[in-house]
C-alpha positions in Angstrom: 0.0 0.0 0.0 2.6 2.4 1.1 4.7 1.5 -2.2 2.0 3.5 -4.3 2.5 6.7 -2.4 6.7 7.0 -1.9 9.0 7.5 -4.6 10.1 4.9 -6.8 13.8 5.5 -5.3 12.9 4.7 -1.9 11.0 1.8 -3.2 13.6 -1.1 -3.0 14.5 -0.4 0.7 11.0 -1.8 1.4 11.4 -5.0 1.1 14.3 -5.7 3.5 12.0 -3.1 6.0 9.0 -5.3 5.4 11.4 -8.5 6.2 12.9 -7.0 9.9 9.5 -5.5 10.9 7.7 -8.7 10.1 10.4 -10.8 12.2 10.5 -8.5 15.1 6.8 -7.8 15.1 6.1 -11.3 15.1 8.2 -12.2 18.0 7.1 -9.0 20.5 3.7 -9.9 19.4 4.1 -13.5 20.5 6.0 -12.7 23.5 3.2 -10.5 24.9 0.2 -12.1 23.8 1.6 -15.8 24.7 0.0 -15.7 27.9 -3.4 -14.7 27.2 -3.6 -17.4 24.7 -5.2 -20.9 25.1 -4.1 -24.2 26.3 -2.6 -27.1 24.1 -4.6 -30.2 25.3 -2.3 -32.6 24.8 -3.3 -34.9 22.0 -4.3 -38.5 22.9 -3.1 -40.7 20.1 -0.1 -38.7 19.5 3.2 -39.8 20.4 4.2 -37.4 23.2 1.2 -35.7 22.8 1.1 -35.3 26.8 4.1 -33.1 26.4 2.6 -30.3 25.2 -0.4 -30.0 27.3 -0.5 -26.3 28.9 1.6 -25.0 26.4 0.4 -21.7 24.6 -1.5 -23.2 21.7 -3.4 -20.8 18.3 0.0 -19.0 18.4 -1.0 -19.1 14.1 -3.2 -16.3 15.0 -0.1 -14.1 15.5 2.4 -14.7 13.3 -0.2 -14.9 10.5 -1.9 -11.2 11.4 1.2 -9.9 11.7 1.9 -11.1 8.2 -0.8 -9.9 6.5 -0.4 -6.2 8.0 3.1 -6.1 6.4 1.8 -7.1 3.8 -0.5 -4.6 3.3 1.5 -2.0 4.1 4.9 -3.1 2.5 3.9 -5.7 -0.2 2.3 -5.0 -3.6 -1.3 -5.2 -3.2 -3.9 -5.6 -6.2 -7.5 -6.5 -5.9 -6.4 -10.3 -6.6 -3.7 -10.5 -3.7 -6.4 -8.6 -1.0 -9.0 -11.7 -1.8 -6.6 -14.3 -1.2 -5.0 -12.5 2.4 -8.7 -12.5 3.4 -9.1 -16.2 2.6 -5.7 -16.6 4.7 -7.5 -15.1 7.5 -10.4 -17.2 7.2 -8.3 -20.1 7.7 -6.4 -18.7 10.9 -9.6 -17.4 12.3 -11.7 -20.6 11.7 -8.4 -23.1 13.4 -8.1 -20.5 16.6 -11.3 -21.1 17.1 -11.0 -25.1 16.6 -7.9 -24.6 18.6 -9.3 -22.7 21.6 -13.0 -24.9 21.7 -13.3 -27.2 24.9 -14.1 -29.9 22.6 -12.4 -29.8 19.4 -14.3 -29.3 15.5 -15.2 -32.3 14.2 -13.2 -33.4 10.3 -16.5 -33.0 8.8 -17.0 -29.3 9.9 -13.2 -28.4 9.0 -13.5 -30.2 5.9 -16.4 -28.2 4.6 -15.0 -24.8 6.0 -11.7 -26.0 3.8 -14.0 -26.6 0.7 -15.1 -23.2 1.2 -11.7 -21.5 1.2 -10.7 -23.8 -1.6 -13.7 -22.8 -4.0 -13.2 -19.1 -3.5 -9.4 -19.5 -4.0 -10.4 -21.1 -7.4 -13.0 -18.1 -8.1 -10.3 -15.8 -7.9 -7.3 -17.4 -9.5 -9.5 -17.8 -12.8 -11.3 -14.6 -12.8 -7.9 -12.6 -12.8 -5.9 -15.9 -14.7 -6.6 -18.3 -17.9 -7.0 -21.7 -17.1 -3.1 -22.0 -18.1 -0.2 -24.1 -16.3 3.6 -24.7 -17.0 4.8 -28.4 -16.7 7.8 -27.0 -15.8 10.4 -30.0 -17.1 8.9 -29.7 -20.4 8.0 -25.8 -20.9 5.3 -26.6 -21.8 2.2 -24.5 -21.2 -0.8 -26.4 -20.9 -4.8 -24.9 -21.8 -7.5 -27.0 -19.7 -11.0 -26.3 -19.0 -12.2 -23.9 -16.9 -13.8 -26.3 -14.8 -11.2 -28.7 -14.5 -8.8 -26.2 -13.4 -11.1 -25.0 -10.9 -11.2 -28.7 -9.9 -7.4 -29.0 -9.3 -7.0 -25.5 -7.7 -9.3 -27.3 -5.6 -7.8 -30.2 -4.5 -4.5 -28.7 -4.1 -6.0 -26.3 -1.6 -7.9 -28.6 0.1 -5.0 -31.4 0.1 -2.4 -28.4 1.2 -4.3 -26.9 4.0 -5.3 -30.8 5.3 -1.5 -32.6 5.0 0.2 -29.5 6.2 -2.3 -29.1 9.6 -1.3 -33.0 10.3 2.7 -32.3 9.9 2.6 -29.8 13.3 3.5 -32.5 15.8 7.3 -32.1 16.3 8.7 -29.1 17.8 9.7 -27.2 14.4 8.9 -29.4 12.2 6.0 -28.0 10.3 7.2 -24.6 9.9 10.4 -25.4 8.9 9.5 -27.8 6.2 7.2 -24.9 5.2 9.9 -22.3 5.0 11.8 -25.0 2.9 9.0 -25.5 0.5 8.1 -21.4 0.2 11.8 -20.6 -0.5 11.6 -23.4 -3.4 8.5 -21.6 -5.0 10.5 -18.4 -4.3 13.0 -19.6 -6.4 10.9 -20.4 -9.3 9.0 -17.3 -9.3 12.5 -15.4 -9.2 14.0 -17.5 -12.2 10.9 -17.2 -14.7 9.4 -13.6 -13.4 6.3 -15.5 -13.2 4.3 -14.2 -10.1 6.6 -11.5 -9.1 4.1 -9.9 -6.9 3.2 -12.7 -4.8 7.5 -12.9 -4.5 7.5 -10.5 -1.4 4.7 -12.2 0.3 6.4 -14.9 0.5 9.7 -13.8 2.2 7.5 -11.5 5.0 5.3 -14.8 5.4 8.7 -16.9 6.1 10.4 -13.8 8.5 7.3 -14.3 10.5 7.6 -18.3 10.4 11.2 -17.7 11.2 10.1 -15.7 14.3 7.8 -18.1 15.6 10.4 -21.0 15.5 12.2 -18.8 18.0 9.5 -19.9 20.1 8.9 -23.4 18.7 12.2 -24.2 18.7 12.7 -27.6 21.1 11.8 -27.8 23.4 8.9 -25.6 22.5 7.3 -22.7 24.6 4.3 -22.0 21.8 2.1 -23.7 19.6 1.0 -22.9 16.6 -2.3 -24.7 16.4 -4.4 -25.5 13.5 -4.8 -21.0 13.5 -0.6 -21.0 11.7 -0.8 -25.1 10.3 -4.5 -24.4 8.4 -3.0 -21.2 7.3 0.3 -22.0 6.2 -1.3 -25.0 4.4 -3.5 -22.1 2.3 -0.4 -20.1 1.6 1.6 -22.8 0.3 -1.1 -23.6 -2.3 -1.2 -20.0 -3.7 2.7 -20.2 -3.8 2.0 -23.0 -6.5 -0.4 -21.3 -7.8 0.7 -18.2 -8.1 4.4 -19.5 -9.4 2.6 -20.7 -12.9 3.7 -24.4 -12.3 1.4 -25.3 -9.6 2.6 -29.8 -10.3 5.8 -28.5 -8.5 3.9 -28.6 -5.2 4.2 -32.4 -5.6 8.0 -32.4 -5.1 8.6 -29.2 -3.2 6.3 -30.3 -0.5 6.9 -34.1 -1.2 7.6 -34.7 2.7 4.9 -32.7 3.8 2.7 -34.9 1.8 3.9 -37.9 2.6 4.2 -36.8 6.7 0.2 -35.4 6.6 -1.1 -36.9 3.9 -0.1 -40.9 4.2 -2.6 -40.6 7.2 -5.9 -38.9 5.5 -4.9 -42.0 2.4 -5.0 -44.5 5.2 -8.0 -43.0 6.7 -10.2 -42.9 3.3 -9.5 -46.4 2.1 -10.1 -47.9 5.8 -13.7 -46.2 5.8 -14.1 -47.0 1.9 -13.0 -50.8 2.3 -13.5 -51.5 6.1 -10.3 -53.1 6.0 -9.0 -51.7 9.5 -5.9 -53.4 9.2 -5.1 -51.8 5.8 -1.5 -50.4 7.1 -1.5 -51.3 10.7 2.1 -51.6 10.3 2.9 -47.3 9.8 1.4 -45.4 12.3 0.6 -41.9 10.9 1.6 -39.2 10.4 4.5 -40.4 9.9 6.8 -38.3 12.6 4.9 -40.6 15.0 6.1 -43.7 13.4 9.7 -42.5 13.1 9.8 -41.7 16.9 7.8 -44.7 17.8 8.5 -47.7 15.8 12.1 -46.3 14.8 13.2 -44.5 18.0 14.1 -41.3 16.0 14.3 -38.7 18.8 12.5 -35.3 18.0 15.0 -33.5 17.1 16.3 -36.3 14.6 12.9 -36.2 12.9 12.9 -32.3 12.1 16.1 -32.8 10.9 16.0 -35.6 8.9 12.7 -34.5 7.4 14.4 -31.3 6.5 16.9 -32.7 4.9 14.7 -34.8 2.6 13.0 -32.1 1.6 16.0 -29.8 0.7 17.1 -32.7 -1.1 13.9 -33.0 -3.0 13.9 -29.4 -3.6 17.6 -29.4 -5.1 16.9 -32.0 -7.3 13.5 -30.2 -9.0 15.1 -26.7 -8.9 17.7 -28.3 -10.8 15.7 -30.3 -13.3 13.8 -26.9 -14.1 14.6 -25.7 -17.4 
C-alpha cells in the first residue's frame, strides 16, 4: 500500500524493512500475547502428545496477522492478492477457534470450512488468470478447461491446507518444512518472473515463520495450532499457484505430503474398504512412526525430514529448465 504513495527511489529499501518488521513484530507480538492465549490439550493418540499440554497453543493467530499487516503495508497489493490475504484469514480465524473450543471441530465441519476457502481460492485465481499451467520440465504450457482447473486448484487447496495441519506434531517441524517448501517456489518465481508480486509475500510470510520457531524451537514454549498449520497450508497452495507451475507442489512439498497426507490416504480407504488393518504396520503421520516404531528422537525427525526435503527441492530446482 505504502509503495504507491513514496517515490520509486525509496522503493527497493522496502522489502528488506517489510522483512525485519515482520520478524521483530512477530516475536514482540508472541512474547506479549503468549500468555493470554489458550491451552494445548495434549493430544491422545499422538506420540508425546502429553508433552505439550498447557503450552500456549493458536499462536497461528499471531504470526499470520502480523503477516498480512506487512503485507498490506509493505507488499504490492492488487485487488487479486487482498482476496486471497482474506481467505488466509479465514483459515487462521476458523483453526483459533477449533484450537481454543473445549471440545475440538469435528473433520467433517473443518473439511467443509476447507471446501469453502478452496472454492473461492479457485473463483479468484481464474477470474484474474486463464486456465493456463507450465509443466515446468517440459515448458510446456498447458490450456485446460475452466472447470477442470477450478477442480485442481481445488484439490491442491484442500489437500495443502489438510496434510500441512497433520505435519505440526514435532517441535519445528511444520514450519520449517514450510519455509523450505516457500523458499523453493521463491526460487521459481524469481527465475521465470512469473508471479513476481506474490514474490514479497512470501519472504514477509517466512520472516514471520522464522520468528515463531524462536518460540517453537525444542523444546517448544508455543504452539502454533491448526490457527498457523491451516493457514500455512492455504499459503503454500497460492505459492503454487501463483508460481505458474502449480505440479511442482508435488516435489517441493513431497515430505509434507507424505508426513500429513499418508494418514488422510489410510484413513479414506479404511472407511471405503472396512479393511481396518489396511496399514496397521505405519502409524501416521508419519513423525509418529519415526519416533515410535524407529526410535528417532524429536530433534532427529525435524532434521531428517528437513533434509529430505531440501534434497527434493535441489533435485527439481535443478531439473527446471
Amino acid at each position: 500500500m505504502l509503495l504507491k504513495v513514496i517515490p520509486q527511489s525509496l522503493a527497493p529499501a522496502f522489502l528488506p524493512l517489510g522483512i525485519l518488521i515482520a520478524f521483530f513484530a512477530t516475536y514482540f507480538a508472541i512474547e506479549k500475547c503468549m500468555p493470554k492465549m489458550p491451552r494445548d490439550h495434549g493430544k491422545a493418540l499422538a506420540v508425546e502428545g502429553a508433552v505439550s499440554k498447557g503450552k500456549a497453543t493458536g499462536v497461528g493467530m499471531i504470526f499470520v496477522t502480523v503477516f498480512v499487516i506487512t503485507a498490506l503495508l509493505l507488499a504490492p497489493i492488487s485487488i487479486e492478492m487482498a482476496l486471497y490475504l482474506v481467505l488466509l484469514l479465514f483459515c487462521r480465524l476458523t483453526g483459533f477457534l477449533d484450537d481454543a473450543a473445549k471440545t475440538p471441530w469435528g473433520r467433517t465441519i473443518k473439511g467443509l470450512l476447507d471446501l469453502v476457502v478452496a472454492g473461492g481460492t479457485a473463483g479468484v485465481y481464474l477470474y484474474f488468470h486463464p486456465p493456463v499451467f507450465r509443466l515446468a520440465y517440459l515448458q510446456l504450457d498447458v490450456t485446460v478447461p475452466v472447470w477442470l482447473y477450478a477442480l485442481l486448484i481445488i484439490a491442491l487447496v484442500w489437500g495443502s491446507i489438510n496434510v500441512t495441519n497433520c505435519t505440526d506434531g514435532v517441535d519445528s517441524l511444520s514450519a520449517t518444512l514450510s519455509i523450505i517448501t516457500l523458499f523453493s517456489f521463491y526460487a521459481v518465481i524469481t527465475a521465470r518472473g512469473v508471479g513476481t508480486e506474490f514474490g514479497p509475500h512470501i519472504l514477509l510470510f517466512v520472516a514471520a515463520l522464522a520468528a515463531y520457531l524462536w518460540y517453537n524451537a525444542p523444546p517448544s514454549t508455543a504452539l502454533m495450532g491448526d490457527a498457523g498449520s491451516r493457514a500455512i497450508g492455504y499459503f503454500i497452495a497460492l505459492a503454487a499457484l501463483m508460481c505458474g507451475s502449480p505440479l511442482l507442489y508435488l516435489s517441493f512439498a513431497l515430505v509434507i505430503i507424505l508426513d500429513g497426507g499418508l494418514g488422510l490416504f489410510k484413513i479414506t480407504v479404511i472407511r471405503l474398504t472396512k479393511k481396518k488393518n489396511f496399514m496397521n504396520r505405519i502409524k501416521t503421520p508419519l513423525h509418529d512412526h519415526a519416533r515410535k516404531n524407529l526410535h528417532w528422537e524429536g530433534s532427529q525427525v525435524l532434521v531428517r525430514f528437513a533434509a529430505l526435503q531440501l534434497l527434493a527441492s535441489l533435485l527439481t530446482v535443478s531439473l527446471i529448465r
